[in-house]
C-alpha positions in Angstrom: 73.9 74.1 156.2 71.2 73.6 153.6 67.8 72.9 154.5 67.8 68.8 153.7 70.5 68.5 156.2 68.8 71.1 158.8 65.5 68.6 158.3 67.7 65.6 158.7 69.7 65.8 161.7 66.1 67.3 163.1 64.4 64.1 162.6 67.7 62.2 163.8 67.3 64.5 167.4 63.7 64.1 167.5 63.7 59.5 167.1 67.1 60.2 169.7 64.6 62.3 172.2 61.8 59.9 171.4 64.0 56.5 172.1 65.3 58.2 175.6 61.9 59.1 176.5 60.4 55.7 175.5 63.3 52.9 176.6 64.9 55.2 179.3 62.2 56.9 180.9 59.0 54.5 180.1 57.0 57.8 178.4 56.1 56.8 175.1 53.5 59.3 175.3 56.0 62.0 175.1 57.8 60.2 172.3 54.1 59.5 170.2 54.0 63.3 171.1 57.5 64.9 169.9 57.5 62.6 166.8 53.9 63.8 165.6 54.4 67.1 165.7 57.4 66.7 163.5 55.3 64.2 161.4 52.7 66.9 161.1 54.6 70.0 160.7 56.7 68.4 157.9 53.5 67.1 156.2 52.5 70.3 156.1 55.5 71.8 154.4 55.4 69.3 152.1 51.9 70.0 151.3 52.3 73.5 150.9 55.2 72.5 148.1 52.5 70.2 146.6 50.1 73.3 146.3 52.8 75.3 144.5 53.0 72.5 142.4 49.5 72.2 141.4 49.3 75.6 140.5 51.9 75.4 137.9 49.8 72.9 136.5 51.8 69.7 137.5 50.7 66.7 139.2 53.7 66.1 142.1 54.2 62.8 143.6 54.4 64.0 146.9 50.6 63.5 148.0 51.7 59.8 148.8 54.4 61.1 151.1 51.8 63.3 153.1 49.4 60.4 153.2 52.2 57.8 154.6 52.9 60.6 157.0 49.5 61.5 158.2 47.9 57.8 158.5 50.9 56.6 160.5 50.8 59.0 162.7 46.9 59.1 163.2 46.6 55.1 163.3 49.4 55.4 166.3 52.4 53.4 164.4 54.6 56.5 165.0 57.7 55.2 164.8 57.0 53.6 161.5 55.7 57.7 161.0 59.3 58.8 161.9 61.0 55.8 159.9 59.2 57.2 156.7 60.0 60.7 157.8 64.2 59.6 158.1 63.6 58.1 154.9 62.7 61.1 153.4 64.7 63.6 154.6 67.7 61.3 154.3 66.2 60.4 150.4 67.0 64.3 150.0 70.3 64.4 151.5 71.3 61.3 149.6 70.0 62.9 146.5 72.4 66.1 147.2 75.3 63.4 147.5 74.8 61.4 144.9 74.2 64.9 142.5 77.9 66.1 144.1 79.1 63.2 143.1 78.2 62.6 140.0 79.3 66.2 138.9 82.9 66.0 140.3 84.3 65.4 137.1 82.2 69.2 136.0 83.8 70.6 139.6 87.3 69.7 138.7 86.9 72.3 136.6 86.0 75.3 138.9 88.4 73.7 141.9 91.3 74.6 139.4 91.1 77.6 138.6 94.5 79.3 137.8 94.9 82.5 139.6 98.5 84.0 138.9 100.8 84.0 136.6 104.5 84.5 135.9 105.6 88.1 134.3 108.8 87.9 132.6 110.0 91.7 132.7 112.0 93.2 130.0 115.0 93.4 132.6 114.6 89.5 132.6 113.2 89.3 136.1 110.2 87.3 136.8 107.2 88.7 138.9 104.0 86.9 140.4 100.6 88.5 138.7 97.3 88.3 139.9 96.0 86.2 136.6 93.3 89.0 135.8 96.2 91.9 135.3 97.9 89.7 132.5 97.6 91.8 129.1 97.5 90.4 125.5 101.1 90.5 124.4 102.8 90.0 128.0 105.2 87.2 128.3 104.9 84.9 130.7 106.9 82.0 132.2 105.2 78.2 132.7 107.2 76.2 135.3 107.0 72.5 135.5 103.6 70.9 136.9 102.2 74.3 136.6 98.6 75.3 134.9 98.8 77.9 131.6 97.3 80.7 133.3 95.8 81.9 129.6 96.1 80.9 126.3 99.0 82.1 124.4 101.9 81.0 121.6 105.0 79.2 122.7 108.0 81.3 122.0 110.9 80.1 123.9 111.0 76.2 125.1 109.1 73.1 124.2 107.5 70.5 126.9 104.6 68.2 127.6 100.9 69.3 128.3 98.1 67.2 129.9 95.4 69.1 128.2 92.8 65.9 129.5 90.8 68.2 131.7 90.2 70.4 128.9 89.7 67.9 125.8 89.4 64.6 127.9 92.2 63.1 125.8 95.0 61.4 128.3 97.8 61.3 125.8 99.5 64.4 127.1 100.7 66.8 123.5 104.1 68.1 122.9 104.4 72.0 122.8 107.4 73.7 120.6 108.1 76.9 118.9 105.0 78.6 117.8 102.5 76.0 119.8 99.2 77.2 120.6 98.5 76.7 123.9 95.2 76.6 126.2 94.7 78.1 129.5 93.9 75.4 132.3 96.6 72.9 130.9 98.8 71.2 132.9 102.3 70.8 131.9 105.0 68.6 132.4 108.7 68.1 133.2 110.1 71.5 131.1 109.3 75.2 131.6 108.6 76.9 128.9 107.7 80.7 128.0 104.6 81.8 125.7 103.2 85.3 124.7 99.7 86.0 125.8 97.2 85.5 123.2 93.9 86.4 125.2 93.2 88.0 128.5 92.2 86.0 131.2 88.7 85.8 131.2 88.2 85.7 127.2 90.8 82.3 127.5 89.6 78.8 126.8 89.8 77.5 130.5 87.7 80.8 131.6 85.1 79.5 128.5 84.5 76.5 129.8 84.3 77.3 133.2 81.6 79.8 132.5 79.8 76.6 130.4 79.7 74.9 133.7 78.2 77.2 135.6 75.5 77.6 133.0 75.3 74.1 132.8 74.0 73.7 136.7 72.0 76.9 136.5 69.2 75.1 133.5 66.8 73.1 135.2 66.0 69.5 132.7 62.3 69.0 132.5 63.5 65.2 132.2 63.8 65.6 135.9 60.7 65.1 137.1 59.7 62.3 135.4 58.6 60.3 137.7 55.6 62.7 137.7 54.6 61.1 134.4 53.5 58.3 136.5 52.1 59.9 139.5 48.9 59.7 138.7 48.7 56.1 137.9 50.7 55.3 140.6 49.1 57.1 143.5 45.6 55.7 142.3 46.9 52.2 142.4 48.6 52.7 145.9 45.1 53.9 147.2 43.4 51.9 145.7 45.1 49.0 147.2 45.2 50.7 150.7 41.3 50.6 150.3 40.6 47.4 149.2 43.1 45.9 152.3 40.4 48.2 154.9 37.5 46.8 153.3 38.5 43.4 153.8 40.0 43.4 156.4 38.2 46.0 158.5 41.6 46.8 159.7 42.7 50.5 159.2 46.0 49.7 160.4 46.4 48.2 157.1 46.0 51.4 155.2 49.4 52.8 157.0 50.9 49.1 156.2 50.0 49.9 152.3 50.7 53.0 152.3 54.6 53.2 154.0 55.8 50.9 151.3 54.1 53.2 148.3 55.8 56.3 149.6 57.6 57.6 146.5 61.2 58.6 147.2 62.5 55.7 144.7 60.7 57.6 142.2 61.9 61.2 143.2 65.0 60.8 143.3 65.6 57.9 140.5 65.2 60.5 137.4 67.8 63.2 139.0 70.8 61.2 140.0 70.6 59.4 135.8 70.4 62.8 134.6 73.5 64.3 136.9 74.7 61.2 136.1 74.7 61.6 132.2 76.3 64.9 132.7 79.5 63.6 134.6 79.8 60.9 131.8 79.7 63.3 128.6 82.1 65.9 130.7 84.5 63.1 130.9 84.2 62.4 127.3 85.3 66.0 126.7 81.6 67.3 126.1 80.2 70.2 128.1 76.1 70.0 128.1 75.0 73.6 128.8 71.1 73.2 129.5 69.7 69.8 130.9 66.7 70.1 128.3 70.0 69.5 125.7 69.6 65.7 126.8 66.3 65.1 126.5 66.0 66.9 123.2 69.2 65.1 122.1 67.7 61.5 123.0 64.4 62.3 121.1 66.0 64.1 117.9 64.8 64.2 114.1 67.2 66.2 112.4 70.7 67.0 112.6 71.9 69.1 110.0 76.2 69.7 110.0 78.6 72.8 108.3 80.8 71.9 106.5 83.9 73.6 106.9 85.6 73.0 109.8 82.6 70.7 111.4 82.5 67.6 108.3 85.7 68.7 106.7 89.5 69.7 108.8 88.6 73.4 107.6 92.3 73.0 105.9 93.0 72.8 102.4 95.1 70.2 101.3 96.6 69.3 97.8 94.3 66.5 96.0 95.7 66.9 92.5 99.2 68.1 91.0 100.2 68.1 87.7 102.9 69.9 85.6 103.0 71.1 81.9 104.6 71.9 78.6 107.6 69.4 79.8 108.2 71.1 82.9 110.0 68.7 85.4 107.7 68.2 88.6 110.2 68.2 91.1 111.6 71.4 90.0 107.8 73.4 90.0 106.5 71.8 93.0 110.0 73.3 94.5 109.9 76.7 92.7 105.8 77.1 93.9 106.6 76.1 97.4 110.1 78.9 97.6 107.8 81.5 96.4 104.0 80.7 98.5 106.3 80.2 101.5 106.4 84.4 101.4 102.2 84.6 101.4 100.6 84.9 103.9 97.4 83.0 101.6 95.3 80.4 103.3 96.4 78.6 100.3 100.4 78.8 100.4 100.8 76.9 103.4 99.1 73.9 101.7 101.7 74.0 98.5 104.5 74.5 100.6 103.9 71.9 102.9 103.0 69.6 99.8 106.7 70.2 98.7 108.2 69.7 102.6 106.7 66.3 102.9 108.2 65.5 99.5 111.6 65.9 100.6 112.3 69.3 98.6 114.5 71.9 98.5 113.3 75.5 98.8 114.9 78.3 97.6 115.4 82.1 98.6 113.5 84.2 96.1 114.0 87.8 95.1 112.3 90.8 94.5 109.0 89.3 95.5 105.7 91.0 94.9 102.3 89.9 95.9 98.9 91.3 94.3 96.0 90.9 96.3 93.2 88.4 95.2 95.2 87.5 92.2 99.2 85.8 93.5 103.2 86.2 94.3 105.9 86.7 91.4 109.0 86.3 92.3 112.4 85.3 91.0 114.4 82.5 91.5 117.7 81.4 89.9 117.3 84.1 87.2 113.7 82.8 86.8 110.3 84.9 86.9 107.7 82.3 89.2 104.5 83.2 89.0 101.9 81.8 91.7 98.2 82.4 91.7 94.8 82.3 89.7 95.2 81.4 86.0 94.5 84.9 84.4 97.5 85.8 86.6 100.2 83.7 85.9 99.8 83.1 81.9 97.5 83.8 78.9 97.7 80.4 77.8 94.5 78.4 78.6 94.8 77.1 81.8 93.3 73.8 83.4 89.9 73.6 85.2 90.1 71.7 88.7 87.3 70.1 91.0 88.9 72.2 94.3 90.4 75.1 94.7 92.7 75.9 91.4 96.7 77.5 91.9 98.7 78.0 88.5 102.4 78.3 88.1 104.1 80.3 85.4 108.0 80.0 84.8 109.2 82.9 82.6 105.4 83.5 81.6 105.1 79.6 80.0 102.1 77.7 81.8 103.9 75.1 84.1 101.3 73.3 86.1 99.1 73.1 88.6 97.4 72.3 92.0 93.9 71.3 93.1 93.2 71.8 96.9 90.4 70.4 99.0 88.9 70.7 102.4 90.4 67.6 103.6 87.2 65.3 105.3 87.5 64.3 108.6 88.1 60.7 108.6 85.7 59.9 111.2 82.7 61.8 109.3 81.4 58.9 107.4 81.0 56.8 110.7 79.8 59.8 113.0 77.1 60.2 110.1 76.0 56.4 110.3 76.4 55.9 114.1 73.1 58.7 113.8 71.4 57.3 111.3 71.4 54.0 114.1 70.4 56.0 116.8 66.9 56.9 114.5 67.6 60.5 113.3 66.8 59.4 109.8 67.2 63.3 108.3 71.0 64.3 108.1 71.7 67.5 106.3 74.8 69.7 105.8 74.5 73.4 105.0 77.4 75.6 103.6 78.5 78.7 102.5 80.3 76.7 100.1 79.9 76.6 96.4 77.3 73.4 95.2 80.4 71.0 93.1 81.9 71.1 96.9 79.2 70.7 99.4 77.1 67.9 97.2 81.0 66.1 96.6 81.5 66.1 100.5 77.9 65.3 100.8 78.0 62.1 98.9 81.0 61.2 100.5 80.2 60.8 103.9 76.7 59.5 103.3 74.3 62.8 103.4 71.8 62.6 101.1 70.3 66.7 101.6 73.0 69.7 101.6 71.8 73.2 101.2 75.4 75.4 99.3 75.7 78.9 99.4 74.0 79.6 102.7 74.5 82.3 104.4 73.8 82.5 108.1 70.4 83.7 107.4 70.0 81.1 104.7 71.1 78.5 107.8 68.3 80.2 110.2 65.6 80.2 107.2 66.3 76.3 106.8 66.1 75.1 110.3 63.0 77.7 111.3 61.3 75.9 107.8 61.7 72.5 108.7 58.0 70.7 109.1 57.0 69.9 112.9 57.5 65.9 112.5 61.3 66.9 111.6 61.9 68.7 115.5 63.1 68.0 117.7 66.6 69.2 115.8 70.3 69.5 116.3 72.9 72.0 114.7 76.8 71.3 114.6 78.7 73.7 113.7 82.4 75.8 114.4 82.3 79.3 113.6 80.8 82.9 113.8 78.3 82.0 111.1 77.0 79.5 112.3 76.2 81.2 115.8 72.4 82.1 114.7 71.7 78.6 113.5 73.1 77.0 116.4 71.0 79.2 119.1 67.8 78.6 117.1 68.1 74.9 117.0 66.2 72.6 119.5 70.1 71.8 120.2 73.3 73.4 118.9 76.1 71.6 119.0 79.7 73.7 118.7 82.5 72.2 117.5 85.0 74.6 120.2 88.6 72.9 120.5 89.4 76.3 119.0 88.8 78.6 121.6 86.1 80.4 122.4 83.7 81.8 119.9 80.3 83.2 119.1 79.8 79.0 118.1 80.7 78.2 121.5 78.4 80.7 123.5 75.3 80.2 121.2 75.6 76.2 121.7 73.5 73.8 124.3 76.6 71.2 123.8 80.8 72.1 123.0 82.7 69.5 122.0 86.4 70.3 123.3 88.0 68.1 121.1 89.1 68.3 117.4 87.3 64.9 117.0 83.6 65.1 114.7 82.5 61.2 116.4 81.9 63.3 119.5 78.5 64.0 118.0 77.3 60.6 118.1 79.3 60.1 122.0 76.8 62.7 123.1 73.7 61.7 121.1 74.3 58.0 122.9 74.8 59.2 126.3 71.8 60.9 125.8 69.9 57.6 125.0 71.6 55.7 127.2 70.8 58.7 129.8 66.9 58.9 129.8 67.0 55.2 129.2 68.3 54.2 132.6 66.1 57.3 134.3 63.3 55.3 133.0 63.9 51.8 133.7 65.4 53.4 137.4 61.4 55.4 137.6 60.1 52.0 136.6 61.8 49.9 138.7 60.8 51.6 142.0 57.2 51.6 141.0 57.5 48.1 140.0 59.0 46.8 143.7 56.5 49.5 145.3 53.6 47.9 143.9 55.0 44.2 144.9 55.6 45.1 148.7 52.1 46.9 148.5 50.2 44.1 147.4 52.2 41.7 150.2 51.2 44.5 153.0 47.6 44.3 151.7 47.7 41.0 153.2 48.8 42.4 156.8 52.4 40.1 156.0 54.4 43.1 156.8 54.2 45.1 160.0 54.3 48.9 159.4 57.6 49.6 161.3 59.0 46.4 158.8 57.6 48.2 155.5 59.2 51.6 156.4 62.5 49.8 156.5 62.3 48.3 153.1 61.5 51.0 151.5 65.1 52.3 152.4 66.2 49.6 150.6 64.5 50.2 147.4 65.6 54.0 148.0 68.9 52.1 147.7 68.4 50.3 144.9 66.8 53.0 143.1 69.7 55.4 143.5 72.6 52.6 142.4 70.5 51.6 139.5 70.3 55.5 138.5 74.3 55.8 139.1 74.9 53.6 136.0 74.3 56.3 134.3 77.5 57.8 134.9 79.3 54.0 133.0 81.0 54.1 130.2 80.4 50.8 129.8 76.6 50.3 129.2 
């Protein structure tokens, strides 16, 4: 049992004790007695906490809580004492709940674990594994409602898989042949059989778990601030507390001002909206590492994007095809495709997927050779294809292209050609001007890629400032250069080179639906789907986030200062105050749970 509940059920036995001794037995000396002690000894915990506090340079909240305490207790309204003490040891206890609750979606996570899997032995048998003893390579069988114990390729079977714990997407994907598959997904109706890409604990669901666990390990400075307005506030509840005494020569009234200004509203408002924000993005298929991630990502300047694979698919598609010297289309698009379908080039599965959707026939090709860096001749029907860079394929002069250039030769004439592009993601444009609303004015996008590229994917999605050829020092040198009033900034990126830039940023944002990589582990936020608008999901919980944790801080101070001035006047009895301020604990804490809506 943690220590909130250990101080809770102590003040429930103590008021217990205190009503026997009181109604039963007629002592209410005893109970005065029993419940002052604990008023006192639990004051002086909490202002022990308060010095530690003070010494770190911080200005806690929790003087008003001692002073409620103490002046209740002295003035002899001790049961109002030991209603403020319920209220905040029950405040804490409520706080812990309200936390658990709000990070069920992030515990999900952990709960499910897979621990075995299925061995299929070479004599066709299967055997139970503990999930840590499977090796890269072993196949394994997934029955039906069953989790993928660790990622792996589909090589027998096709089903269903709810990935939606994973990604947050709800439309469950269909597996095949040669599917990539993640650990922690749930499948369907059909068992299936894949071959173990990754051990256990280098598997995507073993990633993310350990993202979780570093999430709830990072303290957010945003939590505490309600201590932004502890000073003010405490002055004002004092203040009052005096004034009401000197008027009324009444010092019963300073424990009537002083009940209602004790500050739980304000301590726990600001934690529950920030656990809270964390349940939401997890359920938007967002894992938020660091708490400080939010706050930085609400108050941002900059966010500067890669390119490939982060603004663009990272897959080249054909833009342009065009044949020459009278060569019928049809018949080069279908010799390129029968030879590139033999490459293993990052190139050839663009061209021969061009000819596939285009309804044409490919053909076997002999005595195939492939040069490295330069193409694949073949033959085919008593023809000599060539496929590859220009210099390669013919010496007649061949065509420049805007993309990527591939030239075709058929017996040594010039036939035609392709242009491929990084095909842009078509929800960059919008993602770009959803955070241009949200006030981070400078966008940039640095590359590795040449200048004609980056500037043309630039312009097209509304960048104005791209940085080409940068390498991952380059990317370090332009976000360490950036001029104070440009901070706080945010990185997105996908891969190993961007891994420096995205641990130097204020936030790094990881594009990780891949798996995980050195992107992935250097990142305060990883987006687990192949979906770029993600960005601007996160940067608007973030807003939405602090936004409420304010207005919740605000709001409590607000109704404190109300019932403060109304006790001034002696209108509400201490035992009376001490009860309403459970109810604007209550209010507080289901005004801070919006956080976790959608729908704000």
């Amino acid at each position: 049992m943690n220590s909130d509940k250990i101080k809770l059920y102590s003040t429930l036995t103590i008021g217990a004790l205190a009503t026997i001794l009181q109604f039963g037995f007629h002592q209410a000396g005893y109970a005065q007695l029993i419940i002052s002690i604990l008023g006192l000894l639990l004051a002086l915990i909490m202002f022990i906490d308060m010095i530690k506090v003070l010494k770190s340079g911080s200005f806690g909240i929790d003087l008003l809580a001692i002073t409620a305490i103490v002046a209740t207790i002295v003035l002899g309204q001790y049961w109002a004492g030991w209603i403020v003490l319920l209220m905040l040891t029950g405040g804490d206890t409520l706080e812990e709940y309200a936390a658990n609750k709000a990070k069920s979606e992030l515990k999900s996570l952990l709960d499910n674990t897979p621990s075995q899997a299925h061995l299929v032995e070479d004599n066709g048998h299967i055997r139970d594994i503990d999930i840590d003893d499977v090796k890269v390579g072993d196949e394994l069988l997934i029955r039906p409602k069953e989790q993928v114990p660790v990622d792996g390729i589909v090589f027998e079977g096709q089903s269903e898989l709810d990935e939606s714990s994973l990604t947050g997407e709800s439309v469950p994907v269909n597996i095949q042949k040669d599917s990539h598959v993640m650990s922690g997904s749930i499948n369907g109706e059909n068992p299936f059989k894949i071959r173990a890409e990754k051990i256990a604990a280098d598997s995507e669901y073993q990633a993310i778990v350990k993202l979780v666990k570093e999430s709830e390990t990072h303290p957010a400075h945003f939590v505490r601030l309600a201590d932004r307005y502890a000073v003010p506030f405490t002055l004002i509840a004092y203040i009052i507390a005096g004034i009401a005494w000197y008027i009324s020569k009444d010092p019963v009234r300073i424990a009537q001002v002083l009940v209602v200004a004790s500050p739980c509203p304000l301590i726990l408002a600001a934690p529950i909206a920030f656990v809270s924000g964390m349940s939401r993005t997890s359920r938007n298929g967002i894992i938020i590492k660091s708490g400080t991630a939010l706050e930085k990502l609400n108050s941002a300047n900059t966010i500067a994007f890669d390119k490939t694979g982060t603004i663009t698919k990272g897959k080249l598609v054909v833009d342009q095809f065009e044949t020459r010297n009278d060569f019928d289309k049809e018949t080069v698009m279908s010799y390129a495709a029968s030879i590139e379908q033999n490459s293993s080039h990052v190139m050839a599965e663009a061209i021969v997927n061009y000819a596939k959707e285009a309804g044409l026939q490919l053909y076997s090709a002999d005595d195939l050779k492939e040069y490295t860096a330069q193409g694949i001749i073949g033959m085919i029907e008593g023809h000599i294809v060539k496929v590859g860079q220009g210099e390669f394929v013919t010496d007649e002069k061949v065509d420049d292209v805007k993309g990527s250039g591939v030239y075709i030769s058929i017996d040594d004439k010039y036939a035609g050609f392709y242009s491929l592009l990084d095909q842009i993601r078509p929800e960059a444009k919008s993602t770009i001007q959803k955070l241009k609303d949200f006030g981070i004015k400078n966008v940039l996008m640095i590359s590795g890629d040449k200048k004609e590229a980056t500037e043309m994917v630039a312009s097209e999605v509304g960048i104005t400032k791209s940085y080409p050829l940068s390498l991952p020092a380059d990317k370090v040198k332009i976000i360490n250069g950036l001029d104070k009033e440009y901070h706080p900034t945010i990185m997105v990126g996908d891969g190993v080179n961007d891994a420096p830039a995205l641990a130097l940023a204020d936030v790094g944002i990881a594009m990780g639906y891949k798996g995980a990589n050195a992107a992935s582990e250097s990142a305060d936020a990883v987006i687990l789907q192949d979906d770029l608008s993600k960005v601007s999901t996160v940067v608007k919980i973030s807003h939405d986030t602090m936004k409420i944790a304010r207005e919740a801080v605000l709001l409590g101070i607000f109704i404190c200062i109300v019932l403060m001035i109304i006790a001034a006047f002696g209108l509400i009895p201490t035992i009376i105050g001490a009860l309403f301020q459970e109810v604007v604990d209550t209010v507080a804490i289901l005004y801070a749970l919006r956080a976790r809506s959608d729908r704000l």
